[in-house]
Biopython code that builds the backbone (N, CA, C, O; Angstrom):
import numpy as np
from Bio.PDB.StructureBuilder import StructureBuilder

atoms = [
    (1, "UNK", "N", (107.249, -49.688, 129.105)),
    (1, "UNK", "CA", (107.779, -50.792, 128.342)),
    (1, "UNK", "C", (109.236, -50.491, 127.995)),
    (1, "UNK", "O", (109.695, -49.350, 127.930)),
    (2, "UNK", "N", (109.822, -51.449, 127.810)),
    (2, "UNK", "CA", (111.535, -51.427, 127.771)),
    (2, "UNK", "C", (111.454, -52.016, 126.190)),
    (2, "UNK", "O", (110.748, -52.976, 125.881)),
    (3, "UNK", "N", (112.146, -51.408, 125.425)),
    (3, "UNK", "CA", (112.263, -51.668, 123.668)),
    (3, "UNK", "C", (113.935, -52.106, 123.976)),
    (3, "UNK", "O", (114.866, -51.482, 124.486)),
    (4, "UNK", "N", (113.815, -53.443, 123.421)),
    (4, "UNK", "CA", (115.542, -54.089, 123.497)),
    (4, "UNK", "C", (116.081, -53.871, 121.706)),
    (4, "UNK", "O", (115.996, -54.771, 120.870)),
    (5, "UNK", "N", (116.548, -52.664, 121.468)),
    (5, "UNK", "CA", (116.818, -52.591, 120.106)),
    (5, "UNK", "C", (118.447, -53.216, 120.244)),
    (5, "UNK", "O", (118.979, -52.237, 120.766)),
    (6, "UNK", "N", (119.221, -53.938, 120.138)),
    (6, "UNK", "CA", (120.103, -54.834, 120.040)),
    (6, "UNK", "C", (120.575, -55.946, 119.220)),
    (6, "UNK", "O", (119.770, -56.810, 118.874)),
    (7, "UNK", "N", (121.523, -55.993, 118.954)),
    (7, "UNK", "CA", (121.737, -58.006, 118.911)),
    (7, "UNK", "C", (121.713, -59.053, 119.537)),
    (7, "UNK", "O", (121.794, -60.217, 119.143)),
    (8, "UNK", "N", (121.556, -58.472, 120.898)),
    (8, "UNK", "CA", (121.217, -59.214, 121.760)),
    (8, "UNK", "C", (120.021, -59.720, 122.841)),
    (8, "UNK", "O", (119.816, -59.517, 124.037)),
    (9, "UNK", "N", (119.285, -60.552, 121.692)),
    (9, "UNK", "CA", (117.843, -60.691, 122.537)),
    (9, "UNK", "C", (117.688, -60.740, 123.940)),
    (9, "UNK", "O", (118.675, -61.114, 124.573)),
    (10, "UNK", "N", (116.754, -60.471, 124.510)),
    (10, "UNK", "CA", (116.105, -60.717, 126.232)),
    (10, "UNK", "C", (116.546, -61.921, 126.487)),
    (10, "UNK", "O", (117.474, -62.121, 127.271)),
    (11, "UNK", "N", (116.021, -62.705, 125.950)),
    (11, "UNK", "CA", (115.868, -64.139, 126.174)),
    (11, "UNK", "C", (117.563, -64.461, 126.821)),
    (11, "UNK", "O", (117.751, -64.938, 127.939)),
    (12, "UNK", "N", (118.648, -64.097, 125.885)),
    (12, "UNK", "CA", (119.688, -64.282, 126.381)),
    (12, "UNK", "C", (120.100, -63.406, 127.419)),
    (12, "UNK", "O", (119.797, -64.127, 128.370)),
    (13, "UNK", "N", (120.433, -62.677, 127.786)),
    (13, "UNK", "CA", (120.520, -61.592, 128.915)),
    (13, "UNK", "C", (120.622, -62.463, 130.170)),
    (13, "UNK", "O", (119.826, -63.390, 130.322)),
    (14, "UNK", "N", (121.745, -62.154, 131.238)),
    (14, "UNK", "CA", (121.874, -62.812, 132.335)),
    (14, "UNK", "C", (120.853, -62.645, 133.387)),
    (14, "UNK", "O", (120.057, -61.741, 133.133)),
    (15, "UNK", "N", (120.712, -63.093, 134.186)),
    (15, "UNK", "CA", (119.558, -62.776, 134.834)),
    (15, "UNK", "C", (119.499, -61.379, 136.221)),
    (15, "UNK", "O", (118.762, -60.869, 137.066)),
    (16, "UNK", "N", (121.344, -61.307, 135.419)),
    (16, "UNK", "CA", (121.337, -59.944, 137.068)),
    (16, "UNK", "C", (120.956, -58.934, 135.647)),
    (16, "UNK", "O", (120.576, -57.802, 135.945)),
    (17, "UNK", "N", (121.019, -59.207, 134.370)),
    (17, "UNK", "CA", (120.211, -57.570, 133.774)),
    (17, "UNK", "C", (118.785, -57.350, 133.598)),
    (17, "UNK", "O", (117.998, -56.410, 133.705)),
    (18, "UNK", "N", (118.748, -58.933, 133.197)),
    (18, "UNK", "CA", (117.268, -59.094, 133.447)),
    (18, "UNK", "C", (116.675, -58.453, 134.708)),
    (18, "UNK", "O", (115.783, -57.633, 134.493)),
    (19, "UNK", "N", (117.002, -58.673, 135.952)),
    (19, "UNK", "CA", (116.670, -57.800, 136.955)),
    (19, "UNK", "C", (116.609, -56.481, 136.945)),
    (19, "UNK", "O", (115.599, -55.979, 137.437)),
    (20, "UNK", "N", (117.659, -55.589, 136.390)),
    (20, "UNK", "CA", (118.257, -54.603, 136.570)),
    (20, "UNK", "C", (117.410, -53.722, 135.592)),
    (20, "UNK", "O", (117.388, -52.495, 135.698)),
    (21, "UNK", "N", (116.572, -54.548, 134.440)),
    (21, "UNK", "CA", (115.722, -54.097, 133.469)),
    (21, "UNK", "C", (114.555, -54.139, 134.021)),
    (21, "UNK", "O", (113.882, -53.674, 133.102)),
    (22, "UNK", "N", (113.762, -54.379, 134.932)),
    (22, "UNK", "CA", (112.303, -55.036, 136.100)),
    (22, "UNK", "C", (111.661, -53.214, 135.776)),
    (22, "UNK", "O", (110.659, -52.765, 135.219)),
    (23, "UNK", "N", (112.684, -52.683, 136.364)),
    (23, "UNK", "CA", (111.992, -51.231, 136.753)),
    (23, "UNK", "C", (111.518, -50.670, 135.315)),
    (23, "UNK", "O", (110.784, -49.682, 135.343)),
    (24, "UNK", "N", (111.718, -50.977, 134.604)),
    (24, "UNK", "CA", (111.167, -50.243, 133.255)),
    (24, "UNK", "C", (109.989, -50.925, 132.427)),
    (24, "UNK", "O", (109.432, -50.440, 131.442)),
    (25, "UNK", "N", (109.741, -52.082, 132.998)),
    (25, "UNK", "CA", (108.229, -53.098, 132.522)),
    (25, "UNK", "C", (108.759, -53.658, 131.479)),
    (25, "UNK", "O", (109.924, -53.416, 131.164)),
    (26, "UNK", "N", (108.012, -54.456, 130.817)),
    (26, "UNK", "CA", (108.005, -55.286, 130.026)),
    (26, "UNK", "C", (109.050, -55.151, 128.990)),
    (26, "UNK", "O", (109.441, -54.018, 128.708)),
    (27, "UNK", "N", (109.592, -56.284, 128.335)),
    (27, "UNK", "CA", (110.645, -56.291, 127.751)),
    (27, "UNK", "C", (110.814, -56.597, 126.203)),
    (27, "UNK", "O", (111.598, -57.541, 126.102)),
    (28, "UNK", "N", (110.475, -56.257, 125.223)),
    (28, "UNK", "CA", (109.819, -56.664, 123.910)),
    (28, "UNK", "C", (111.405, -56.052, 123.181)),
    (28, "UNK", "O", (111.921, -54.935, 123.231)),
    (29, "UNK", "N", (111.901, -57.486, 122.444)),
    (29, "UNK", "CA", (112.685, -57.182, 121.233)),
    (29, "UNK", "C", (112.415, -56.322, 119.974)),
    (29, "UNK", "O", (111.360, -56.476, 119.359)),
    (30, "UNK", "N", (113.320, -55.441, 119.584)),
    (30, "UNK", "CA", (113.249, -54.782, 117.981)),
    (30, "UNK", "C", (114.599, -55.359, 117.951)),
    (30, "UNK", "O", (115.545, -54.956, 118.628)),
    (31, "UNK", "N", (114.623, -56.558, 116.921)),
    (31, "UNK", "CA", (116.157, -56.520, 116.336)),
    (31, "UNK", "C", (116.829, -55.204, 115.518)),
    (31, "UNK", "O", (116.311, -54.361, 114.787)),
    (32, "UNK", "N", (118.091, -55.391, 115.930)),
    (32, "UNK", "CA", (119.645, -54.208, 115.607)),
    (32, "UNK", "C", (119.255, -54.425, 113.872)),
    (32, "UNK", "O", (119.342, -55.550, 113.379)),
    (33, "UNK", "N", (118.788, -53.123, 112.968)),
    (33, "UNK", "CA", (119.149, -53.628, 111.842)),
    (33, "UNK", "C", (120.426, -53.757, 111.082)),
    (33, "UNK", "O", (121.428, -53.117, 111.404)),
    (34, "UNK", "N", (120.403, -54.328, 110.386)),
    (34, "UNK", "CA", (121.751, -54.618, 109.633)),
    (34, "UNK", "C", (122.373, -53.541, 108.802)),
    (34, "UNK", "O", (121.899, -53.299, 107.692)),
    (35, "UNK", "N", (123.154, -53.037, 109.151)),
    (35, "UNK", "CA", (123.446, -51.184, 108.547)),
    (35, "UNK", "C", (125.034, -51.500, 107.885)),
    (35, "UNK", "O", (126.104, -51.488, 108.493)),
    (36, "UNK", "N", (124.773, -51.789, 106.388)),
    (36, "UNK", "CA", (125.974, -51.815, 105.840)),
    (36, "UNK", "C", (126.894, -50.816, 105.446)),
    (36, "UNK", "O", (126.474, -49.863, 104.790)),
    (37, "UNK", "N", (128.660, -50.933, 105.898)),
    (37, "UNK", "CA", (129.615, -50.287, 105.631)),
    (37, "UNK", "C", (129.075, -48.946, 104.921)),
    (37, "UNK", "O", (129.228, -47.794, 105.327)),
    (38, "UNK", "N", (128.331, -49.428, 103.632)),
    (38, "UNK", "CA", (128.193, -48.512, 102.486)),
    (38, "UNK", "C", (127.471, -47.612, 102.422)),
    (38, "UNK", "O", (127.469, -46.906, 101.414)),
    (39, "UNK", "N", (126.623, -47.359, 103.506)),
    (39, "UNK", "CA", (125.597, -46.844, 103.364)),
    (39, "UNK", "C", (125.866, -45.243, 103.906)),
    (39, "UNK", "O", (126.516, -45.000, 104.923)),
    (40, "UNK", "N", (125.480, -44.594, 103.366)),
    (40, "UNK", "CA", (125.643, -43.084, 102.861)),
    (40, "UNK", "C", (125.081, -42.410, 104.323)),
    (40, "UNK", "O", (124.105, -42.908, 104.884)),
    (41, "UNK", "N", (125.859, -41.117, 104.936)),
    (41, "UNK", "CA", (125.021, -40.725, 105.951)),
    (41, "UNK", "C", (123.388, -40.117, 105.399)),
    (41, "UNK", "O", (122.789, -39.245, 106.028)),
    (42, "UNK", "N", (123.118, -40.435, 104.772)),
    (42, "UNK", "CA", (121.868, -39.992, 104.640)),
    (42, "UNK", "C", (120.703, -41.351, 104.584)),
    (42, "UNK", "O", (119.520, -41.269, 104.911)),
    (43, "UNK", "N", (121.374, -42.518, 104.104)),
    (43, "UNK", "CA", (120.447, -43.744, 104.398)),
    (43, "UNK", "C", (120.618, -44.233, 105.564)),
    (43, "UNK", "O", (120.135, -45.335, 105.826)),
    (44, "UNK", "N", (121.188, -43.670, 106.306)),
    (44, "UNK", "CA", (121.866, -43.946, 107.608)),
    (44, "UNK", "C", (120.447, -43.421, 108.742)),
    (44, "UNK", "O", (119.725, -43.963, 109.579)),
    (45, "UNK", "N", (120.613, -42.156, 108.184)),
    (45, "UNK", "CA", (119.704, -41.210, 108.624)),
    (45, "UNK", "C", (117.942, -41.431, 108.429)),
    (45, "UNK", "O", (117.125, -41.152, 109.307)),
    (46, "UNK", "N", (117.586, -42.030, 106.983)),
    (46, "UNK", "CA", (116.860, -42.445, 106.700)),
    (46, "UNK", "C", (116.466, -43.636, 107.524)),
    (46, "UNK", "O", (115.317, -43.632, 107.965)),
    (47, "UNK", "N", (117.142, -44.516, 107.762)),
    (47, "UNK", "CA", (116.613, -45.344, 108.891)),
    (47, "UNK", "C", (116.414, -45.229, 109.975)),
    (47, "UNK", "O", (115.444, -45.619, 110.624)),
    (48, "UNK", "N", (117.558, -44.531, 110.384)),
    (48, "UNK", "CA", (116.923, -43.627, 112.276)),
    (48, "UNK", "C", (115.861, -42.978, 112.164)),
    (48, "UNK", "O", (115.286, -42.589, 113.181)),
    (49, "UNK", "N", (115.335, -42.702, 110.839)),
    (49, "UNK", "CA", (113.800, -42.000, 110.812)),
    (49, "UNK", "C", (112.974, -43.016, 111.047)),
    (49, "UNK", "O", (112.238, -42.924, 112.029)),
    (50, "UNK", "N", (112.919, -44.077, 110.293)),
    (50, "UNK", "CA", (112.309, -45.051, 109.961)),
    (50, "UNK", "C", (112.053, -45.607, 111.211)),
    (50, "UNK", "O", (110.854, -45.699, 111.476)),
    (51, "UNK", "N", (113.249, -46.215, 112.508)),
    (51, "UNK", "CA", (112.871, -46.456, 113.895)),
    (51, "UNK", "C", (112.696, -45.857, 114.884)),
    (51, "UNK", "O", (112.677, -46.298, 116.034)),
    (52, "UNK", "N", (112.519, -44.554, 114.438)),
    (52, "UNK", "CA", (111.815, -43.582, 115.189)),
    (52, "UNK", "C", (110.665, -43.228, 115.232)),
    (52, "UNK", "O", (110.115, -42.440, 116.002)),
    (53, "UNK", "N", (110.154, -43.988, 114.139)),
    (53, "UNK", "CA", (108.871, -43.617, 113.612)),
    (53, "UNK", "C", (108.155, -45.128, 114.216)),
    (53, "UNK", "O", (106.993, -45.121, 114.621)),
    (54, "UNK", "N", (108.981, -46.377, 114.218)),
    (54, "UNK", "CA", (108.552, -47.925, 114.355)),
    (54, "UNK", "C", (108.210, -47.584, 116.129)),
    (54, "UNK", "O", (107.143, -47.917, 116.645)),
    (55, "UNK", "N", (109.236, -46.929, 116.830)),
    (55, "UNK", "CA", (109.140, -47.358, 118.328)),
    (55, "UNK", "C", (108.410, -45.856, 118.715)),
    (55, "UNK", "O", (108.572, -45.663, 119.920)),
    (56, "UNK", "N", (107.724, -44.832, 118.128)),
    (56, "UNK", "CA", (107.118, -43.960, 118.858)),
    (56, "UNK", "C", (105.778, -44.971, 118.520)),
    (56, "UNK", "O", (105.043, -45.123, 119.496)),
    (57, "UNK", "N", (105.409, -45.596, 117.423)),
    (57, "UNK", "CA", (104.217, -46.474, 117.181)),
    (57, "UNK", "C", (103.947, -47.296, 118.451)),
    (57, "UNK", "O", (102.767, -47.523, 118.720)),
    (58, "UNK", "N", (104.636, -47.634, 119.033)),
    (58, "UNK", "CA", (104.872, -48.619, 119.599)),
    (58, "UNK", "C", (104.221, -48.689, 121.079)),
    (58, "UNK", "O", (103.992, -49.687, 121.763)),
    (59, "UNK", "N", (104.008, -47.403, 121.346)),
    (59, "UNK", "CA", (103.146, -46.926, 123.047)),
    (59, "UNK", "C", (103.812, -45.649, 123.932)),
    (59, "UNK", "O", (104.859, -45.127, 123.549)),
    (60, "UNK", "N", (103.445, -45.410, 124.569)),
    (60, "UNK", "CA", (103.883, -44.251, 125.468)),
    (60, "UNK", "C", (104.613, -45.257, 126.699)),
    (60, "UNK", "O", (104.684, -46.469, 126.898)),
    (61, "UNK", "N", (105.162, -43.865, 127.469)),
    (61, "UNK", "CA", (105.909, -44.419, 128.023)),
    (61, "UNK", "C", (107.033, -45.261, 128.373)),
    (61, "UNK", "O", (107.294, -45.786, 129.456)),
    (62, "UNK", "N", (107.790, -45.311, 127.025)),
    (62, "UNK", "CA", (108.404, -46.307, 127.002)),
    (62, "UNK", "C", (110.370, -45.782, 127.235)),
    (62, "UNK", "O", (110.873, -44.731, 126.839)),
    (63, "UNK", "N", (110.858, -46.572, 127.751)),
    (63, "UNK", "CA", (112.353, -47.069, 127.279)),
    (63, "UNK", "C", (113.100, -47.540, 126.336)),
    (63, "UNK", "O", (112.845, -48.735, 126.187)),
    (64, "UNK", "N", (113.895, -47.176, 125.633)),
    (64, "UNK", "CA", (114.930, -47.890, 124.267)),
    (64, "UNK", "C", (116.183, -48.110, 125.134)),
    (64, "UNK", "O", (116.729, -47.242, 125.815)),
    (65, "UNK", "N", (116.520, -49.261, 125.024)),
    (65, "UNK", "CA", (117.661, -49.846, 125.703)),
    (65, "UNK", "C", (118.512, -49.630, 123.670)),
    (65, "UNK", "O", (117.990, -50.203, 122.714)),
    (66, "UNK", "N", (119.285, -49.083, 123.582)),
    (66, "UNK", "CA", (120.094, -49.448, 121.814)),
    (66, "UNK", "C", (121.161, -48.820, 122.757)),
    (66, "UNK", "O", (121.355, -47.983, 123.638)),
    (67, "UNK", "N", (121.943, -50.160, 121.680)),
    (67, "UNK", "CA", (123.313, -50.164, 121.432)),
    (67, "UNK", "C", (124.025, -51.307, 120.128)),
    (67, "UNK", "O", (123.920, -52.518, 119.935)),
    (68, "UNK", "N", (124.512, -50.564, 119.661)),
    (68, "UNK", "CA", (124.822, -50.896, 118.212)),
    (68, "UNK", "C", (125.907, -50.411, 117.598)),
    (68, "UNK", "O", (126.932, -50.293, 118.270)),
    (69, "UNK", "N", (125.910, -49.949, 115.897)),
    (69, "UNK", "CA", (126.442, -49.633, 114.964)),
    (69, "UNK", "C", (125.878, -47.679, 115.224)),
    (69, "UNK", "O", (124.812, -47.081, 115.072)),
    (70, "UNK", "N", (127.396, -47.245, 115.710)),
    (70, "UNK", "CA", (127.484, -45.485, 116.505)),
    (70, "UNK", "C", (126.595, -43.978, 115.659)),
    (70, "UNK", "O", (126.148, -42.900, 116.049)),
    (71, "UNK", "N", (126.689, -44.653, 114.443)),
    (71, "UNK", "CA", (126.286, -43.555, 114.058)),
    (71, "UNK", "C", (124.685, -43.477, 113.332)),
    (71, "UNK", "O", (124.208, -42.472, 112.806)),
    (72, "UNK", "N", (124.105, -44.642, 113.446)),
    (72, "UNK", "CA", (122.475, -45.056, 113.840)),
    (72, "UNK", "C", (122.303, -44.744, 114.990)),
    (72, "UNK", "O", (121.340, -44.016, 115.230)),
    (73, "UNK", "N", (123.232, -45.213, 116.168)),
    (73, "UNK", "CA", (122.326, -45.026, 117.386)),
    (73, "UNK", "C", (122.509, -43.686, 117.316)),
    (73, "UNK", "O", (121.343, -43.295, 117.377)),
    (74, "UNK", "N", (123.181, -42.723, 117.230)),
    (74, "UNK", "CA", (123.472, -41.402, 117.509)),
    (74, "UNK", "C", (122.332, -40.534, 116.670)),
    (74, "UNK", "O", (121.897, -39.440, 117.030)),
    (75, "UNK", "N", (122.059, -41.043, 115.828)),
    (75, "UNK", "CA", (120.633, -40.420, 115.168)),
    (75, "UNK", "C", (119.656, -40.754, 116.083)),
    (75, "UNK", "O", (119.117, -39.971, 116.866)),
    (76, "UNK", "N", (119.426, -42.009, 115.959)),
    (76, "UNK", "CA", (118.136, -42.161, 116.340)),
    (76, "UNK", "C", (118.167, -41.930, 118.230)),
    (76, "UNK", "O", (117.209, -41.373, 118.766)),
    (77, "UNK", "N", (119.063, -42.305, 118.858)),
    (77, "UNK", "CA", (118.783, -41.625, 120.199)),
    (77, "UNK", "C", (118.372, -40.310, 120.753)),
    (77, "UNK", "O", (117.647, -40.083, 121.721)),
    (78, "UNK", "N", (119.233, -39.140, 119.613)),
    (78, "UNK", "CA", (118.901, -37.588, 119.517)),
    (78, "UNK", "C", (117.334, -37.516, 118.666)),
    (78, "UNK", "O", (116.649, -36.526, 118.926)),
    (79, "UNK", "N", (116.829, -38.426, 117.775)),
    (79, "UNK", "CA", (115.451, -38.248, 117.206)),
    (79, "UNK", "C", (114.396, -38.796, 118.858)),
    (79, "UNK", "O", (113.219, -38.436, 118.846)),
    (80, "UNK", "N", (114.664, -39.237, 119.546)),
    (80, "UNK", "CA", (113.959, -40.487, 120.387)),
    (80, "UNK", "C", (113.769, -39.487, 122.058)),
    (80, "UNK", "O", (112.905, -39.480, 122.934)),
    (81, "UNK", "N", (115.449, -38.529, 121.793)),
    (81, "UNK", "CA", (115.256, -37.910, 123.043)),
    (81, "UNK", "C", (114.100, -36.423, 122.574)),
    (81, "UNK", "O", (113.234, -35.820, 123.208)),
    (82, "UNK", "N", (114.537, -36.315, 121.460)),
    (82, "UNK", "CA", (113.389, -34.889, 120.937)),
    (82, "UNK", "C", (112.131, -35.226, 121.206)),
    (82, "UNK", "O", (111.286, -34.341, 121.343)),
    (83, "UNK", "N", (111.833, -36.455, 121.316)),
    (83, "UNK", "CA", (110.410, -37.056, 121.371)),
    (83, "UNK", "C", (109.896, -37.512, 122.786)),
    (83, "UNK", "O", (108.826, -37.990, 123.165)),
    (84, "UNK", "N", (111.594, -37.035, 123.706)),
    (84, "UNK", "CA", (111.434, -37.441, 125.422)),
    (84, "UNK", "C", (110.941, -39.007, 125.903)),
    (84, "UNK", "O", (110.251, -39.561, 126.759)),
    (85, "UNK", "N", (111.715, -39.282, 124.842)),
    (85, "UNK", "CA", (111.611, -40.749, 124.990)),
    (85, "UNK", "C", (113.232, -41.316, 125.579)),
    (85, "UNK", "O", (114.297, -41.037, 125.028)),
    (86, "UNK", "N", (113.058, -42.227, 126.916)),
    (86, "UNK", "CA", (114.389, -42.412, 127.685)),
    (86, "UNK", "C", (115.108, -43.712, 126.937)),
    (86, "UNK", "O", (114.586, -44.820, 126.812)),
    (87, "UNK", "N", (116.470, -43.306, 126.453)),
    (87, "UNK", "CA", (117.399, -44.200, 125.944)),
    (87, "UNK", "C", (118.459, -44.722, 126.776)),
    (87, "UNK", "O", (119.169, -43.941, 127.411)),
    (88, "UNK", "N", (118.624, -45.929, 126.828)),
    (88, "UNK", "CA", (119.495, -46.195, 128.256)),
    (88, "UNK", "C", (120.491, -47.431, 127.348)),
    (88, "UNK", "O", (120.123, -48.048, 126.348)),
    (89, "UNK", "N", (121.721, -47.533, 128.000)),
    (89, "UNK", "CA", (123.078, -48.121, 127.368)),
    (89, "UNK", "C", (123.064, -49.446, 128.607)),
    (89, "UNK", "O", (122.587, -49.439, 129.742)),
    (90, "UNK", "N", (123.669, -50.347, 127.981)),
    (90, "UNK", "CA", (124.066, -51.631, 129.120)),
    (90, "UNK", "C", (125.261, -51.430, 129.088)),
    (90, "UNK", "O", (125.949, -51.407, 128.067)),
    (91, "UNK", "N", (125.696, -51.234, 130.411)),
    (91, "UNK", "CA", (127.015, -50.902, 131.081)),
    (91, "UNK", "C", (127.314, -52.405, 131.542)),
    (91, "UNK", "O", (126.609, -53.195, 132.171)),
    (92, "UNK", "N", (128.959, -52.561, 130.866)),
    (92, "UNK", "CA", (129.458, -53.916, 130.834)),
    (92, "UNK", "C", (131.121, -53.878, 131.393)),
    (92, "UNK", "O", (131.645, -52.783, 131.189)),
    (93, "UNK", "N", (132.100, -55.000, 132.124)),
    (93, "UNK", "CA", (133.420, -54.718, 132.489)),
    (93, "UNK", "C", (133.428, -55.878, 131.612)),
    (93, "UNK", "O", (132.733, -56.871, 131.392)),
    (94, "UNK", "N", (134.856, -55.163, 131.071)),
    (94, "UNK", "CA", (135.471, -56.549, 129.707)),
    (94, "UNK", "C", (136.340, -57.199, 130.566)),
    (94, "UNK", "O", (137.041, -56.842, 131.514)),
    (95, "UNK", "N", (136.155, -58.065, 130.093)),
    (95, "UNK", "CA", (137.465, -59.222, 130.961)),
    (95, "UNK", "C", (138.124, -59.875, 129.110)),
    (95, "UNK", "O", (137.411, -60.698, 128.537)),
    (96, "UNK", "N", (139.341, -59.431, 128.466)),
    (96, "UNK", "CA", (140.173, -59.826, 127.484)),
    (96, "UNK", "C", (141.215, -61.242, 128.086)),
    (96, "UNK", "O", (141.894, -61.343, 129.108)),
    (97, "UNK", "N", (141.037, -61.938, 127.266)),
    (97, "UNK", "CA", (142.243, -62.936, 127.391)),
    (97, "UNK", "C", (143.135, -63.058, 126.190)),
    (97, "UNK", "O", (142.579, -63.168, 125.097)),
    (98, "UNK", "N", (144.254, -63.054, 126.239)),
    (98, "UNK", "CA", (145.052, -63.192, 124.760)),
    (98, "UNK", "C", (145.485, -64.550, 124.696)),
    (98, "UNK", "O", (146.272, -64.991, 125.533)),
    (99, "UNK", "N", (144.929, -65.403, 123.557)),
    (99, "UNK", "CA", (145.051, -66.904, 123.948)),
    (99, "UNK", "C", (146.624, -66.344, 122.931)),
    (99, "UNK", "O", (147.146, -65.342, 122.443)),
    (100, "UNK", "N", (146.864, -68.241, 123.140)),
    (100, "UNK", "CA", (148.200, -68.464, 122.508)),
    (100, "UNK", "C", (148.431, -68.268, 121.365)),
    (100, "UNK", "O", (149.559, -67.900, 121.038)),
    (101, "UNK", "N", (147.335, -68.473, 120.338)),
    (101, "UNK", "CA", (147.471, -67.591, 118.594)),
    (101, "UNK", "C", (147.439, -65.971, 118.783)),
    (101, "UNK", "O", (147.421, -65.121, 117.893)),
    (102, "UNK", "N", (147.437, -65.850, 119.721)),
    (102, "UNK", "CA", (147.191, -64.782, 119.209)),
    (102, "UNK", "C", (145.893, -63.269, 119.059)),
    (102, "UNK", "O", (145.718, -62.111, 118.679)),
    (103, "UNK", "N", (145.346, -64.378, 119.655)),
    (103, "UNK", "CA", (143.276, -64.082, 119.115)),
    (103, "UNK", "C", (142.998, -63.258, 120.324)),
    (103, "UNK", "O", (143.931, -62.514, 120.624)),
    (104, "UNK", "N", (142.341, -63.224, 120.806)),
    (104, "UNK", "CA", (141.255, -62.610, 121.974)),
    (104, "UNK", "C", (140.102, -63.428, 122.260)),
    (104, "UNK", "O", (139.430, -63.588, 121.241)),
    (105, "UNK", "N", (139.753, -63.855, 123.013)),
    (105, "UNK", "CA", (138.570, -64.102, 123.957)),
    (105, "UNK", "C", (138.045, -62.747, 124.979)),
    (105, "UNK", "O", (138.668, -62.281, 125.933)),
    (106, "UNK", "N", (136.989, -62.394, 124.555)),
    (106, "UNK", "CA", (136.542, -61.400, 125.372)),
    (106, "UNK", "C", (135.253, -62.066, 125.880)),
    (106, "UNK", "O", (134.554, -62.782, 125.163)),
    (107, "UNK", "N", (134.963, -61.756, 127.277)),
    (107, "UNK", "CA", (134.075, -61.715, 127.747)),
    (107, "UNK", "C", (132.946, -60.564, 128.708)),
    (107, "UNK", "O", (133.599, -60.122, 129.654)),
    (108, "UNK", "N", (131.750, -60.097, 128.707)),
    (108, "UNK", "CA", (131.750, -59.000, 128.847)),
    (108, "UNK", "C", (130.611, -59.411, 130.046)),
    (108, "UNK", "O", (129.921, -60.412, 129.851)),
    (109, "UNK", "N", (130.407, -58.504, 131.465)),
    (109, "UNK", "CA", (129.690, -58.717, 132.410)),
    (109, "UNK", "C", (128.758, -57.772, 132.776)),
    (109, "UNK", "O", (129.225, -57.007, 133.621)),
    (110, "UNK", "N", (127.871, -57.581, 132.536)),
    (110, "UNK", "CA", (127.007, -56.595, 132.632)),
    (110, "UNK", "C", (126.540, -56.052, 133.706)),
    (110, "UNK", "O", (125.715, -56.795, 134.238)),
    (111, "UNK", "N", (126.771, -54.688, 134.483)),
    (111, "UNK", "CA", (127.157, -54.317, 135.201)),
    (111, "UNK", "C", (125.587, -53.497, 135.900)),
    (111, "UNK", "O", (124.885, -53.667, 136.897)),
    (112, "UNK", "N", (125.590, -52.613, 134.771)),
    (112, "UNK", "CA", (123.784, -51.809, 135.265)),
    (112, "UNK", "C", (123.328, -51.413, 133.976)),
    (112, "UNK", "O", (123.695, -52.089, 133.015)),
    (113, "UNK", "N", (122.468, -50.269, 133.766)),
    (113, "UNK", "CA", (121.824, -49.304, 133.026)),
    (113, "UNK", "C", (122.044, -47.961, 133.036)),
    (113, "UNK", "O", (121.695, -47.215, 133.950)),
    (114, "UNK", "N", (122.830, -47.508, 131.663)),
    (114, "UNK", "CA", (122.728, -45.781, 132.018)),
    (114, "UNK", "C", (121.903, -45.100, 130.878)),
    (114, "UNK", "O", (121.577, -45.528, 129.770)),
    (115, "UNK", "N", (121.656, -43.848, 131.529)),
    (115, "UNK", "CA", (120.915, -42.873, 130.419)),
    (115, "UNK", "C", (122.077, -42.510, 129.784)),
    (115, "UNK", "O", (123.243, -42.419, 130.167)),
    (116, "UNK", "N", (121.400, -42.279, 128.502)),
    (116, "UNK", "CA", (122.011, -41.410, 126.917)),
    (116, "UNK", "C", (121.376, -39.998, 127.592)),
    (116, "UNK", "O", (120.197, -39.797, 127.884)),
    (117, "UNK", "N", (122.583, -39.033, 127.756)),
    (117, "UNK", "CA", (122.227, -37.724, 128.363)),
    (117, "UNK", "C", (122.817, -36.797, 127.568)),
    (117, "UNK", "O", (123.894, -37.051, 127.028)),
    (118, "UNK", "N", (122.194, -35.628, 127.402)),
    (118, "UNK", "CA", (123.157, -34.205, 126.053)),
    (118, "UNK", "C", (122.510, -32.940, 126.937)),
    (118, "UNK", "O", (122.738, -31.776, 126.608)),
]
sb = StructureBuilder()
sb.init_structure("model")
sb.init_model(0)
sb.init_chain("A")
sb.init_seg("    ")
for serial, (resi, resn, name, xyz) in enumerate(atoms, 1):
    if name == "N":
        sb.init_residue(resn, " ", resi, " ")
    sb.init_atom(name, np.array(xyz, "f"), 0.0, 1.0, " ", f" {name:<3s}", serial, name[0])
structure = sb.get_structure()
């Protein structure tokens, strides 16, 4: 099973990642939690416990696709790999436009799947 811990549900996902996700089975959302500015490395930490504890519940065999807010995923990917559980990143090419205010338009194309490796 493939765990989409993200902001970005399955449902939306183009259909070349959708493909590119096939090899890892089924595709079940955990929404990205909401990890405010303020929060202390230790409640930080406290929650990478907390979804480490939600997605080992969750079945054997499985995949965590996370990507998020750096210093959650960095807990909980090192709690997830101790547990030999495979964490994989969506590899994307930015295409930036600088409109006329000023702003940015980014658009991002999703390219493949890599492992979180140490």
């Amino acid at each position: 099973m493939l765990i989409n811990l993200s902001n970005h549900p399955y449902a939306e996902w183009s259909e070349t990642q959708k493909e590119a996700a096939k090899p890892y089975g089924k595709c079940v959302d955990l929404p990205f939690p909401a990890i405010p500015p303020d929060f202390t490395d230790k409640q930080t930490l406290q929650l990478a416990e907390t979804y480490c504890n939600k997605i080992i519940s969750m079945g054997t065999e499985l995949t965590v696709h996370i990507m998020g807010e750096q210093t959650f995923c960095f807990s909980l990917i090192s709690m997830l790999i101790n547990q030999k559980i495979t964490c994989i990143a969506s590899c994307s090419a930015r295409d930036v436009v600088i409109l006329p205010d000023g702003s940015k338009q980014v658009r991002f194309h999703f390219t493949r799947f890599r492992d979180y490796i140490r």
